[in-house]
N, C-alpha and C positions, 0 to 999 in steps of 0.2 A: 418151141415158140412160147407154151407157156410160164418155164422160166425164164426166159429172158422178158416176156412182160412181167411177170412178177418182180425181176432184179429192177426192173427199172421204176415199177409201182411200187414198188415198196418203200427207194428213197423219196418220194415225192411229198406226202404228207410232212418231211422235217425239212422241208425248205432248199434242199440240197439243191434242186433242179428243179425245172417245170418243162413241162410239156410241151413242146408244139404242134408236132405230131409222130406218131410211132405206128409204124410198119413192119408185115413181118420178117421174119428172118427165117430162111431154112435151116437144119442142123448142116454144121459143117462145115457151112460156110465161114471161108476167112475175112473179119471184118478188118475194115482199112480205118484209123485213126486220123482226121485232119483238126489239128486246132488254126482257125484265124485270132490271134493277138487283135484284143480289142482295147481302146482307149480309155473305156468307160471299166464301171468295177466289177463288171461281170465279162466272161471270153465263151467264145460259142464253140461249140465243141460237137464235130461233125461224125457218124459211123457209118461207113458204107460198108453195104455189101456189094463182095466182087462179084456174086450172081444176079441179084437183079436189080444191082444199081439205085437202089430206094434209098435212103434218109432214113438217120433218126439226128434229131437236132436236140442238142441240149443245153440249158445255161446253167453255170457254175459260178458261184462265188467265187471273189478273187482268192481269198483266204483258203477255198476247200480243193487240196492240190492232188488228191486222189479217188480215185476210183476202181472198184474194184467190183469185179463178175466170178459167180462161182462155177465149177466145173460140174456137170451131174451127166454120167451117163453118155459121156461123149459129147451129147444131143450141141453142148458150147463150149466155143475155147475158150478159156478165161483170157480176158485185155486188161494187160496192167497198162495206165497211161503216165507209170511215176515220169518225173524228170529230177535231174539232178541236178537241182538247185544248190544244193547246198557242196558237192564235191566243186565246186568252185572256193570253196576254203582252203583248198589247198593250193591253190595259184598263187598267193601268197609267199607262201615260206619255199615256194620253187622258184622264184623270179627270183628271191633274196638270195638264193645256192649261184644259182648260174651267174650274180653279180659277184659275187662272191668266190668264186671259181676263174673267174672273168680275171681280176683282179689280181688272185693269184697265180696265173698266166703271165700277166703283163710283168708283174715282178720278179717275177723268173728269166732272170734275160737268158740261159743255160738252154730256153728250149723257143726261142724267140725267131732260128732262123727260118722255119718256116716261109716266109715270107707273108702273111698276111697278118701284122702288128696292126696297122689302121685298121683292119675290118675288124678286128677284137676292141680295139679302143672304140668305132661306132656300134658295136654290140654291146658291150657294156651301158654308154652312154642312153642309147635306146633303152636297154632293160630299167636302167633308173627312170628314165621317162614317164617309163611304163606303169611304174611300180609305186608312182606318186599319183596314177586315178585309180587305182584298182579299191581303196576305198567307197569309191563311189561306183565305182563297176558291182562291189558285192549289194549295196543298196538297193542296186537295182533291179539282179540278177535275177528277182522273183517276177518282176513285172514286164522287165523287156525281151521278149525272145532272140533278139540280136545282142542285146549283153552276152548272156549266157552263151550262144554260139563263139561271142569275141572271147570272152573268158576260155571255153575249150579248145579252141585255136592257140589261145596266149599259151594253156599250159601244156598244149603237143611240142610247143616250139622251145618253150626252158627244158622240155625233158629228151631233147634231141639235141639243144645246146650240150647239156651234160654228158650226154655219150658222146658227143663230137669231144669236147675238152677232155673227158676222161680215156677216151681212143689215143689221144694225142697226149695226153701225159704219160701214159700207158709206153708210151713209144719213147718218151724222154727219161722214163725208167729204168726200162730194158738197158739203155747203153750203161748204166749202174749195176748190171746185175753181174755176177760171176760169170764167164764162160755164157752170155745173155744175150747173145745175137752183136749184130752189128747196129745201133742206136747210137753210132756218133755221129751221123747228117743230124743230130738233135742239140749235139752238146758243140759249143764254140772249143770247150778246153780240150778237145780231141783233134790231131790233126789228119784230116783225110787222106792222105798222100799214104796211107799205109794200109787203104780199103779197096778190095778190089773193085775192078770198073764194073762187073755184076752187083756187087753189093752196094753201090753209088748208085746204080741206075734202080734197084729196088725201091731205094728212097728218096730216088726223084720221083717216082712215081707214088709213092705214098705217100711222100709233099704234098703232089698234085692233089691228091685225092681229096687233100683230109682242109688242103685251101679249096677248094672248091666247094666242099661240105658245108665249112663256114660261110664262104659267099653265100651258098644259096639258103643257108638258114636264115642269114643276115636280110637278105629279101624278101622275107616273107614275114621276116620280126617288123619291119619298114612298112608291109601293107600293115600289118596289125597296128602301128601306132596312128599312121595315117586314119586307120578305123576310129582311132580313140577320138580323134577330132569330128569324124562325120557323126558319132553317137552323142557327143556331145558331154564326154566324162570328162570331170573335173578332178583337180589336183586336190587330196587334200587340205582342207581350211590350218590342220596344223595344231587347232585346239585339243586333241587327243583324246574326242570324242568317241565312244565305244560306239562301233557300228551295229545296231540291232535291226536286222531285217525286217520286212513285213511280216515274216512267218514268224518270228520271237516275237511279235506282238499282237499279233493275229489279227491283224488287224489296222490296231490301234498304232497312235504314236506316241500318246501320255505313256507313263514312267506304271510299274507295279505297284499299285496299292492295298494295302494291309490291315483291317481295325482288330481291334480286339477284342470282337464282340466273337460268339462262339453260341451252339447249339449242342450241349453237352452229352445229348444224348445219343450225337450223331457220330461219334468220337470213339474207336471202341480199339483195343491191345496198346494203349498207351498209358496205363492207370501205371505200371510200375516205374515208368519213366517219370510220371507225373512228380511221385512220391519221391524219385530218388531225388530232384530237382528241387522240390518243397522243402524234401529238409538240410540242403544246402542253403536254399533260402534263409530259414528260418533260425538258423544258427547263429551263436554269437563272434562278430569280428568287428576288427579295430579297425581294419583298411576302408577306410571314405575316396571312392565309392570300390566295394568288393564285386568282380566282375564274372558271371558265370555265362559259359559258352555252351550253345545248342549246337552244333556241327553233325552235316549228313547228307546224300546226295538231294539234287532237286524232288521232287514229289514223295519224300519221305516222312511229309509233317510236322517239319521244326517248327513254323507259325502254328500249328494246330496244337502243338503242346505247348507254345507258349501262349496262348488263346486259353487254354484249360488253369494253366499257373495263373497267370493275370487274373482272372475271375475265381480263384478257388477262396472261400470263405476265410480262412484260415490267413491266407497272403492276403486278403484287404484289411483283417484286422489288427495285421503285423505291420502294416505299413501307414506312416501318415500319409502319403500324396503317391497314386500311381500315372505316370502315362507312358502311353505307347507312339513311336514314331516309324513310317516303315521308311529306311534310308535308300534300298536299291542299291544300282550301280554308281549314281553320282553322288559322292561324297561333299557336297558341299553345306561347309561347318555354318554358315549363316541361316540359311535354309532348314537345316533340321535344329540346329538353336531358336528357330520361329516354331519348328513344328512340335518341340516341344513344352514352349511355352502356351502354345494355342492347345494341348492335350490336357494341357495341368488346369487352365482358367479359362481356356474359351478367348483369349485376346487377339487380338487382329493386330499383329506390330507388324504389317507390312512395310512402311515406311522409315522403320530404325536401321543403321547398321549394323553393322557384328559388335562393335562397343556397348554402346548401349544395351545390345540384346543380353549379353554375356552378363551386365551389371546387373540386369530385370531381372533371369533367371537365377540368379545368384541371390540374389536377393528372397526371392521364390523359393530358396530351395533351403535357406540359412537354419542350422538348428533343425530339421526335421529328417524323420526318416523314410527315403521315398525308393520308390521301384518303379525304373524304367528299363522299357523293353525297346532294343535296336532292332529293325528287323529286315533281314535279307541283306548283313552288310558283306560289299565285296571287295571296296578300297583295300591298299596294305599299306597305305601311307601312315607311315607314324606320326610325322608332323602334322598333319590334318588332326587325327585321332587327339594327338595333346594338347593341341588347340581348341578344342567340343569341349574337352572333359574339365577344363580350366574352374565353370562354376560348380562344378559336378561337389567341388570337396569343398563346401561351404555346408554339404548335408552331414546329418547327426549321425554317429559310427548304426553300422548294421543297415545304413542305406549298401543298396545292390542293384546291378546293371546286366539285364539280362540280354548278350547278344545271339541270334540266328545268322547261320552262316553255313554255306559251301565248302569253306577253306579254313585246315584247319592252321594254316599261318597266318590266317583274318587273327582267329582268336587268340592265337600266340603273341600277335601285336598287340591287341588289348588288354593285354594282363591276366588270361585265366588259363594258363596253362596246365593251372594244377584243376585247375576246378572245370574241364570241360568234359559236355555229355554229347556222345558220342550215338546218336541214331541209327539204330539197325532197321535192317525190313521186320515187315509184321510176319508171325506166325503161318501156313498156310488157314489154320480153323483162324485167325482172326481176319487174314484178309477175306477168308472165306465169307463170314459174317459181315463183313463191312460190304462185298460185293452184292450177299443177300441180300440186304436192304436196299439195297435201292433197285436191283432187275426181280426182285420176286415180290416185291411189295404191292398189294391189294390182289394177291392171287389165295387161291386155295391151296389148301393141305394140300389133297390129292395133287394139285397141276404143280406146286412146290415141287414136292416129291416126285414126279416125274423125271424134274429136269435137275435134281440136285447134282446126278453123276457127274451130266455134262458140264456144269454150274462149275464144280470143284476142279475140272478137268482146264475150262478156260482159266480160272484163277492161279493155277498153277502159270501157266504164260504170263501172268503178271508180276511175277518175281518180288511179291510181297511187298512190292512199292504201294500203298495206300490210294494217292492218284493215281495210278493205273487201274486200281481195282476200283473204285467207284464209280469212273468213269464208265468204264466199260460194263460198269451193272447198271449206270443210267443208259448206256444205249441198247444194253437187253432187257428194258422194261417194256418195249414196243415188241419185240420179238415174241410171238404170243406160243409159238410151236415149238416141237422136239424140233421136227426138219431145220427150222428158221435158226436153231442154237447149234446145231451140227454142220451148217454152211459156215458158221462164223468160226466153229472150233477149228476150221477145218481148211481157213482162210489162208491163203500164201502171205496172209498183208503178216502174220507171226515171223514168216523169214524172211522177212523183206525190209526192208530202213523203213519202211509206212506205218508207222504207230498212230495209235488214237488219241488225235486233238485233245491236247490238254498235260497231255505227261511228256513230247517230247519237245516243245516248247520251254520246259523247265527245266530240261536235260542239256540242249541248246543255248545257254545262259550259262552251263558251265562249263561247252567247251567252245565259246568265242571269248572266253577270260585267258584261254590259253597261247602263250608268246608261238611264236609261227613255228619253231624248232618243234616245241611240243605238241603241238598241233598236228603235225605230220608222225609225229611217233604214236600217239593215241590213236591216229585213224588208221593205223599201219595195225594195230594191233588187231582188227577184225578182221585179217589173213585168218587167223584161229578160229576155228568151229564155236560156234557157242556154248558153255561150259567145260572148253579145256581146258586141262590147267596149265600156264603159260608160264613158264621157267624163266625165274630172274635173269639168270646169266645168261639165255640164250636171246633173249627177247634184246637184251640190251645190247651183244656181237650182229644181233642182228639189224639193228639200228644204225648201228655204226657202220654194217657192210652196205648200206643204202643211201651212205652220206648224212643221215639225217645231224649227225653229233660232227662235231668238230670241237678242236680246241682251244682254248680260250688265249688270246698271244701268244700261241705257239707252245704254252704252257699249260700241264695238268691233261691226264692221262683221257683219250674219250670215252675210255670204260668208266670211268670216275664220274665223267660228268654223264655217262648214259645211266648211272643208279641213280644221281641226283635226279635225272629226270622221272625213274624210275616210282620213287620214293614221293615225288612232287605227285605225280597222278594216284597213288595211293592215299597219299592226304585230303585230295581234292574232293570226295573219293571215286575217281572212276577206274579206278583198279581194287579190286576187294576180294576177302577171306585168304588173304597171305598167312600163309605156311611157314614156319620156319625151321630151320636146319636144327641140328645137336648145337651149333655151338649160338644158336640165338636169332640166326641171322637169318632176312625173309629168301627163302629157295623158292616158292612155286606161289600164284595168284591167280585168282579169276576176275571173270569179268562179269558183271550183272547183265544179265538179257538185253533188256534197255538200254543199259550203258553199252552193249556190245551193237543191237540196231541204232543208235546214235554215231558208233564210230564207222557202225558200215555205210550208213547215211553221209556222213564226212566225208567217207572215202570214196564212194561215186563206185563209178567202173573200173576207179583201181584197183581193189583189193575182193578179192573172192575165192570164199569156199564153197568146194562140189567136192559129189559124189563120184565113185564106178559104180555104176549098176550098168542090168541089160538096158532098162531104158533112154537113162541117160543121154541128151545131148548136151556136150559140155559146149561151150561158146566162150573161150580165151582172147577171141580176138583181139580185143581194145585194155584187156586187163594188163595191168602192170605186178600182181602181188596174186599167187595162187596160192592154196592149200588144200590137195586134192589127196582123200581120205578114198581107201577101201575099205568100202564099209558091204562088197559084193561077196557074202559066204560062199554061192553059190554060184558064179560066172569062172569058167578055165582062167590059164591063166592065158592063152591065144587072148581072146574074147578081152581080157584086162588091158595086154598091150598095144593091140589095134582102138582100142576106145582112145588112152592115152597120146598114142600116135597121133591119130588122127584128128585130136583136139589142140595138141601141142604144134601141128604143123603149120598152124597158121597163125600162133600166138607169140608175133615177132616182139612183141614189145614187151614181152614178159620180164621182168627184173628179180621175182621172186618163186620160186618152182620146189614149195614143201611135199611128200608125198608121203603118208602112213598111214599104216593098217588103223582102222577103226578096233576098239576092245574086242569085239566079237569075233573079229575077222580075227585076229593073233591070239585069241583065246582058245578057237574052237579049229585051229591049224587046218583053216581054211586055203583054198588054192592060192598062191601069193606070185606076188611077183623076181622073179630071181634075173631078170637078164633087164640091160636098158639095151632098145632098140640104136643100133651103128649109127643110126640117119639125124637121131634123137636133135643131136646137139646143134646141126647145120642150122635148125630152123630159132635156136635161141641165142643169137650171138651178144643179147642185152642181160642176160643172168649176173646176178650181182651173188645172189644166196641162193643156195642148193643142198634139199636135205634129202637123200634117201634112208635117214636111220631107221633101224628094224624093219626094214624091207630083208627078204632074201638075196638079195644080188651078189655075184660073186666076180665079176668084174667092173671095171667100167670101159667108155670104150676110148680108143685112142685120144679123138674130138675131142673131148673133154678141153686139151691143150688149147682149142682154138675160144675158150672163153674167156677172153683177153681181162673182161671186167670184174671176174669172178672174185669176190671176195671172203664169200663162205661155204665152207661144203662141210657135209657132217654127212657118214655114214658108220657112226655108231650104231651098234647091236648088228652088222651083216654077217657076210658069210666071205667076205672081201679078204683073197689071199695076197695081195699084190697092189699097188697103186700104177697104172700106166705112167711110163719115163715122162711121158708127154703133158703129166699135170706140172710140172715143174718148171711149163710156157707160162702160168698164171699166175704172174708176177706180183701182180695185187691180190693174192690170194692172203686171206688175214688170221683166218680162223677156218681152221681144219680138224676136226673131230674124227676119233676113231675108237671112240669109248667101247670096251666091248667086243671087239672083233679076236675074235678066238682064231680066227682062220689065218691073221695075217701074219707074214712073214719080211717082208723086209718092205722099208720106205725108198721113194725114187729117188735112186743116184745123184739127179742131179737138182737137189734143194736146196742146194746151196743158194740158186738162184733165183729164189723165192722169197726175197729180200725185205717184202711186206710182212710178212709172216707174225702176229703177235701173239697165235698162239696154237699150240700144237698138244694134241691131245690124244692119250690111248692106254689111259685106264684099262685094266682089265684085258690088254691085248696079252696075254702073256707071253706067247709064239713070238713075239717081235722082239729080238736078240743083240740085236746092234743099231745106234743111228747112222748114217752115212755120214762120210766126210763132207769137211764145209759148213756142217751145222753148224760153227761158232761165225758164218758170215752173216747169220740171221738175228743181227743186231736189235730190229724190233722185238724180240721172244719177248713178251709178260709170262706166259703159261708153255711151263715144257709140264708134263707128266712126270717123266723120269730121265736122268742123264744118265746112258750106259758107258762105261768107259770102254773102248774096244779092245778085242788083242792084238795077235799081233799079224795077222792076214786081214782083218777089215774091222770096220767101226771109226769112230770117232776117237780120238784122246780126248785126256782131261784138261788139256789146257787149250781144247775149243772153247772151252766155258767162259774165257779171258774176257773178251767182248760184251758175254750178254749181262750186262749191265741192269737191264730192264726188267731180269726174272723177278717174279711176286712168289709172294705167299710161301708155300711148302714145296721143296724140289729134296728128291730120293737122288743121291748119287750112288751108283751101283755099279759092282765088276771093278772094285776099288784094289783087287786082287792085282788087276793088269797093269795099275800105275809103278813105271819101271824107275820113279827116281822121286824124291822130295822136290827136285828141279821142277819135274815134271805138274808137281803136285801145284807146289810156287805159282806155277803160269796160268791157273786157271781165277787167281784172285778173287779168293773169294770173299776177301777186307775187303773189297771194294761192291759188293751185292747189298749193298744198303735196305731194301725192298724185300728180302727172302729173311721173313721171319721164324722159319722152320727149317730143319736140313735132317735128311737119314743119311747116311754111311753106312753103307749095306756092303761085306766082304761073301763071296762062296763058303758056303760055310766046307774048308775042306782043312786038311793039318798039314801046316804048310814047315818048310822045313826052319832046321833052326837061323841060318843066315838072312832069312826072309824077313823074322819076326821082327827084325831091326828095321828093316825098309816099310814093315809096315807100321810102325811107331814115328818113323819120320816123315810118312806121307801125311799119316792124320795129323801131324805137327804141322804141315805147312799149308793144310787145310782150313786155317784159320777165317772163319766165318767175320763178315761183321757186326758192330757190338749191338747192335737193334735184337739179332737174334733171341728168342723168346723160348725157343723150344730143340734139343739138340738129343738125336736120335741116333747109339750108333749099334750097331748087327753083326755080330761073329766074327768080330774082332777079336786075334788072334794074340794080341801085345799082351807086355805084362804092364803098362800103366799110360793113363790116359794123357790126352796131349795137355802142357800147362795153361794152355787157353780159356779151359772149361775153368779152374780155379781163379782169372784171372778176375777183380774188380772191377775191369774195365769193362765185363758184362751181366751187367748189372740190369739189364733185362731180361736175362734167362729165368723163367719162371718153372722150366720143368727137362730135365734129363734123362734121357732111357736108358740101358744099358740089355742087351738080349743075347744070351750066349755069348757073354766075354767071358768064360771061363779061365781064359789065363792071366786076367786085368788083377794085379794086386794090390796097387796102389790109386788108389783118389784123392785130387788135388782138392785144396780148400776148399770147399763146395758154400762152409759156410761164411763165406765172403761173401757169397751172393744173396743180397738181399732182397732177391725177390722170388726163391727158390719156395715153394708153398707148405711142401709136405714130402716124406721119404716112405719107402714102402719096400719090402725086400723080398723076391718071389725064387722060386728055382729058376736059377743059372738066368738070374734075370735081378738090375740093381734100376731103383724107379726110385727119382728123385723129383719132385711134385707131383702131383696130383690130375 
């Protein structure tokens, strides 16, 4: 009883709440949560208890949207009352898929017999409907609690469109695939007279089904739009007005404002930044006006160092005229042409146009040398931009333009590409110091030093974001106790989207700049535990297997454009401390804490990571996006499976199901998991991606087959000797990883019919000896590993290769011993691999006899790569001279040539034709030509 009066005494001196009356509470008891939605700017917020039925009433700002109780001792259960306001961001870029989907239905006439064409054409219709107040539905979504309900309705219904439409394309697939079922009740150009009456009545009844599906989705998309009229939303105005919630403004509706006045002493781990920035200033150039860029995430102090430039002695006496104007979101070039006229003299030209204004400042500006500061620009309009800067070059050389910005393609448009500073987090000893000051200030040594541990302890949770860290030392300057600072270290609101007022408001700002596509991909990324590090290329298959990417008229690869998007949130920066590979290129990134509670906050009850422990209750129900970490040293592996069981059993709408050991658990060969429970898969038939790598597992189970929608599975680093016949039902399967699997031995027979496939992976497999036949039917391949050529009882030939058209990058042809003809060689075309800028020709290294060595000189003759090739690698090749292609001019891209036990190669063709060849290098029974 007397923490929970204290929890509630405690907010009450900062205005949070008052009192009406408080009663007590026994331990134990489960409190019930009722909010009444009120009119006014305050909402009442009721706590019952289920034992004796008493009251405690409370009022809340509209702006203060959480609350939070701590656990001590059992004695209370902690009540979290978040709501997810903001996972209404994603209703958006899902109403735009399913219209979009819709679409691409209707234009399919191949899978149109279905029979419900109009109920697709009034679902379509409705979703656009729809999709034209949902501006106004997110405006509101803070204030009205029937928005908010309409918006989580709206977006059960696009996410149930999607698996109906994707069920059903699924099914117009199949009659595409090899030896693929019977799918021509789908296709018109099939004639059914040649299907038996069984396999006819199959798909009358999965007709039936899957029209019926759509009716009754379509029904309840119908009450939802009929809602949009009883709540009263409107269509967007169409002006392209950025929508900022009540919560981005906290409040308020006025715009962010900025001066450039500053308390220098309050300012502390930015003196080197200061400096590097001053003597870019201060330097001599010719460019009028020369533009330098501040770039870095929300609350990392880009106005506060340009607050310190602006006022340093040094910059006033280097400059004739300074001022500052803060721009925001809306870029309008008349407006800040006033604001910076009224910076420079103090004039009130509210009543000029842009003509006139442009002449004033110009005028203003003629002959001198001046320093202005942009501040918080977020436009990328260029024509805006060169339209402002028009009076800008009437100033005297060594005038300069200092902009603050989020994006680093803001600053790319403004001309300082070369000249931008790049904002990191502070130090932990300086956020440290920045936090001190403000939560230990007017205290004692002694009581300082008590609480330093825990002091440095919570500053760490602040991720060296500046805002975060004074923030949160202003709100531990009331906290006068050890106990009081060990409730807060020790707060769920750290794993929780509930950040403290002030830093996630400015974090929010940078991701409602984001197009709806990318918006879904940055909230998808807080599937990931915080601080993992998240792999380029899987993050981005990963995207892709969720629909989030698509490609752009039909044209340009969605791996292509899932890096661009990749790359774009790295700029922004909510992607940070990228890694990159040997040859340059970013392999792994993290996510800043903040920026990762910001995307889990995006993401609502979609996306969630948990634990196994013994305690653990896991609760999947409503999630769409899992990543569940053993992180349990100590729990069997019984005790592991039945936890997962029984949390997966009821997680129907799951789309995303990642699972791996935590560092400790696979470091310290803790009990692990080796088998997936039989029953597993019945309960997920919405899986789109599916990771068990570096798990133990050593099969999977049949089911697997019935994941119709499955498009990624990875169970690199297992113990997996076999793939069940039955994966090769998962037609849309896209990306299939096998990196690492020392155990496996052969791939399922029948892949062929696995016609999505765009990349196929298994690195490190070494045991795996042959690919099955048909692999050349899997015409989407980007990513093969390695092509084996088979012999002469099973495998693949080489002129499966003919088709894949689409391979990328680096592809090992190997078992080159088995190809029985140059014919043979011929059919695999590989003049026509445009995309595969690398190639090994790997032979058995064995002594073959002497009639051979002739077949093997004319197989690599007609193995003629084409001329993009860059890099040509060949292995225990057995000839006495190599094919004339390599000497040929016509590739004139080959920058580098291996040669590894050719011991019988005598002759090399004109190498030095090639003019892009780097450097030669001569090793034992080994001839290297670049570098």
């Amino acid at each position: 009883m007397d923490l929970w009066r204290y929890c509630l005494e405690e907010f009450l001196p900062y205005g949070i709440f008052s009192r009406t009356y408080i009663t007590y509470v026994i331990p134990g008891d489960v409190l019930h949560l009722e909010e009444e939605p009120q009119p006014t700017e305050t909402r009442k917020t009721t706590l019952q208890s289920s034992t004796t039925k008493q009251h405690l009433s409370l009022h809340t700002p509209s702006h203060f949207l959480f609350l939070h109780f701590f656990e001590s001792n059992s004695c209370l259960l902690p009540i979290n009352t978040k709501t997810e306001n903001l996972a209404d961001l994603l209703v958006d870029p899902l109403v735009s898929l399913a219209i979009e989907k819709l679409h691409k239905v209707l234009e399919d006439e191949a899978v149109l017999l279905v029979g419900v064409t109009e109920e697709i054409k009034k679902l379509s219709r409705t979703f656009t409907l729809i999709k034209a107040v949902l501006k106004d539905a997110e405006t509101r979504r803070g204030k009205d609690e029937a928005v908010k309900i309409w918006l989580q309705n709206l977006k059960d219904v696009a996410y149930d469109v999607d698996d109906i439409l994707d069920e059903w394309m699924t099914e117009a697939l199949r009659s595409q695939a090899p030896n693929g079922g019977d799918g021509s009740c789908f296709s018109k150009l099939k004639v059914r007279s040649f299907l038996s009456p069984i396999t006819c009545f199959k798909h009358a009844v999965l007709r039936h089904k899957i029209g019926s599906r759509i009716k009754e989705v379509r029904g309840r998309l119908h009450d939802i739009a009929e809602e949009k009229n009883q709540l009263g939303l409107r269509a967007d105005s169409g002006e392209g007005e950025r929508v900022v919630s009540e919560l981005i403004r906290r409040g308020e509706n006025r715009k962010r404002e900025t001066s450039s006045l500053i308390n220098p002493p309050s300012v502390i781990g930015r003196e080197g930044d200061k400096t590097k920035v001053i003597g870019l200033l201060l330097q001599e150039v010719t460019e009028v006006p020369f533009v330098i860029s501040i770039v870095g995430m929300g609350g990392l102090g880009k106005t506060t160092l340009a607050q310190l430039i602006y006022n340093d002695e040094k910059v006033k006496g280097h400059f004739d005229m300074r001022m500052w104007v803060c721009v925001s979101e809306d870029f309008d070039v008349r407006q800040i042409t006033k604001s910076i006229i009224k910076s420079a003299d103090g004039s009130n030209c509210d009543h000029l146009d842009l003509d006139p204004l442009q002449h004033l400042l110009r005028g203003m500006l003629q002959a001198k040398r001046f320093l202005l500061v942009l501040d918080d620009v977020w436009s990328k309009d260029s024509e805006k931009w060169e339209k402002l800067r028009l009076p800008f070059q009437a100033g005297a050389p060594g005038s300069q333009i200092i902009v603050t910005t989020r994006i680093e393609d803001v600053a790319r448009m403004m001309g300082s590409t070369d000249h931008m500073h790049k904002l990191a987090v502070l130090s932990d000893e300086d956020c440290w110091l920045l936090f001190r000051s403000k939560a230990l200030e007017h205290r004692s040594e002694e009581e300082s030093s008590e609480l330093e541990e825990i002091g440095r302890q919570i500053v760490k949770k602040c991720g060296g974001v500046p805002l975060a860290a004074k923030t949160i030392g202003s709100v531990m300057q009331s906290r006068r106790t050890r106990s009081q600072w060990e409730l807060v270290l020790r707060s769920e609101m750290w794993n929780s989207g509930d950040v403290f007022e002030g830093i996630l408001p400015a974090l929010l700002l940078s991701c409602y700049d984001l197009p709806p596509a990318l918006k879904q991909c940055f909230a998808y990324c807080s599937v990931f535990p915080k601080d993992w590090q998240i792999r380029k290329d899987k993050i981005v298959k990963l995207w892709v297997a969720q629909g989030f990417i698509c490609s752009i008229n039909g044209s340009g690869d969605m791996e292509e454009i899932g890096e661009l998007y990749f790359d774009d949130l790295l700029r922004r920066p909510l992607l940070q401390d990228a890694e990159n590979n040997s040859d340059g290129s970013i392999e792994y990134c993290k996510m800043h804490d903040l920026v990762h509670d910001l995307a889990q906050y995006v993401a609502g009850s979609d996306c969630s990571a948990v634990e196994i422990s013994k305690e653990a209750s896991l609760n999947l129900n409503n999630v769409r996006h899992s990543f569940i970490v053993d992180n349990d040293e100590a729990g069997d592996e019984a005790h592991k499976l039945a936890s997962i069981s029984a949390t997966l059993r009821k997680a129907h709408k799951l789309r995303t199901l990642l699972l791996q050991y935590s560092e400790m658990t696979f470091l310290r060969h803790a009990s692990r998991i080796s088998k997936v429970p039989d029953k597993l898969f019945h309960h997920l038939r919405c899986l789109r991606a599916l990771d068990f790598s570096r798990t133990d597992i050593k099969k999977l189970p049949q089911t697997v087959g019935q994941l119709k929608h499955l498009r990624y599975l990875d169970l690199s680093g297992t113990d997996i000797e076999q793939l069940p016949e039955e994966l090769s039902n998962c037609i849309n399967l896209q990306t299939l990883r096998l990196n690492g699997c020392g155990e496996l031995r052969k791939l399922p027979k029948g892949m062929r019919k696995m016609i999505s496939l765009r990349h196929l992976e298994f690195e490190g497999s070494n045991d795996l000896r042959y690919l099955p036949e048909g692999i050349g039917r899997l015409t989407e391949l980007r990513t093969l590993t390695e092509f084996i050529v088979g012999g002469d009882d099973q495998g693949c030939k080489c002129g499966e290769l003919k088709h894949l058209n689409h391979l990328q990058g680096f592809l090992p042809i190997t078992g080159l011993e088995n190809v029985r003809s140059c014919d043979e060689a011929s059919d695999a075309e590989l003049h026509k691999k445009q995309y595969l800028l690398a190639l090994l020709f790997l032979y058995s290294y064995i002594e073959p006899l002497d009639d051979k060595v002739k077949r093997m000189e004319d197989v690599l003759e007609s193995l003629q790569p084409h001329t993009n090739l860059k890099e040509s690698n060949i292995l225990c090749y057995q000839g006495s001279k190599l094919p004339k292609w390599i000497g040929n001019p016509m590739f004139s891209n080959l920058v580098e040539v291996k040669l590894l036990h050719c011991l019988k190669c005598k002759q090399l063709p004109g190498l030095r034709k090639l003019p892009s060849l780097r450097a030669t290098g001569p090793y034992k029974g080994t001839v290297v030509v670049g570098q």
